[in-house]
N, C-alpha and C positions, 0 to 999 in steps of 0.2 A: 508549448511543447508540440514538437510535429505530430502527425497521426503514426507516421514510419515506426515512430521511436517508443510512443506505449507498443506499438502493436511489438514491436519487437521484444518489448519487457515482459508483455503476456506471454511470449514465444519462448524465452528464457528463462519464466519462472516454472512453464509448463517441463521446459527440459531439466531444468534443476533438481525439481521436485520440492524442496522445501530450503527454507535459510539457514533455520535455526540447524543447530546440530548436539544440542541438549538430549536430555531425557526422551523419551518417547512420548511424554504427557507432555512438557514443552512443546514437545515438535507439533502435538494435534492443537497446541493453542499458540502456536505461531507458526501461521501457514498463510503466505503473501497471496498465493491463491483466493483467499476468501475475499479478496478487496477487491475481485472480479467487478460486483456492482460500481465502484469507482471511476472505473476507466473510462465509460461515456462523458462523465464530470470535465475528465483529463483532456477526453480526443473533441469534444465538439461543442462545450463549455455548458453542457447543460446544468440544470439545476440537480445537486446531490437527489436521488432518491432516501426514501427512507430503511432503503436494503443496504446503502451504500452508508448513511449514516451509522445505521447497528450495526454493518459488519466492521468501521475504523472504528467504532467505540471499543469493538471485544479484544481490537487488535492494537488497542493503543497502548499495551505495555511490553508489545514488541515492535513498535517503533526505532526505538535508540537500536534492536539490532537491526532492522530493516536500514536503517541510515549506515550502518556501520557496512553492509555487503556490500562487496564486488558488485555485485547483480543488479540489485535495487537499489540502490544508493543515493545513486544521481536521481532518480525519482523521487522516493521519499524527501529529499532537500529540495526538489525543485517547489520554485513560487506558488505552480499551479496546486502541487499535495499540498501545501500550506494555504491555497484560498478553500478546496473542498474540509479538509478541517475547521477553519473559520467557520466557511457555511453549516457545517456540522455543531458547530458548537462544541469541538472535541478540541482541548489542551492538548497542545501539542511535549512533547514532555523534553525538556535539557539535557540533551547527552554528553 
């Protein structure tokens, strides 16, 4: 994945503000935002930290909508969110 294109996604989710568009307790527990620690993983192939592991762990039951938005979509599906999961040891879940 290019660097242009996380950074653009972190640019987009900051404009967004959130994906979900649930409850209000949804929305504080699904905030693409938090997968902030991630993104080094994405842009320069580092090894996951362990902020980036527990922040896709809390956030893996909003995966399937992460996959499903306009916004994050193509990220969430791309190869590379599927190696930092691996390296996480996080299931990714079948939407």
């Amino acid at each position: 994945m290019k660097p242009c294109a996380v950074l653009f996604l972190v640019v987009v989710l900051a404009a967004s503000g959130t994906v979900c568009t649930a409850s209000r307790a949804a929305r504080a527990e699904c905030d693409p935002l938090a997968l902030r620690p991630c993104v080094p993983v994405i842009l320069w192939g580092d090894p996951p930290s362990r902020a980036c592991c527990a922040k896709l762990r809390k956030q893996r039951r909003c995966l399937c909508k992460y996959a499903k938005s306009p916004y994050v979509g193509r990220y969430i599906n791309s190869q590379n969110s599927k190696k930092v999961a691996a390296a996480c040891r996080v299931r990714v879940p079948r939407c």
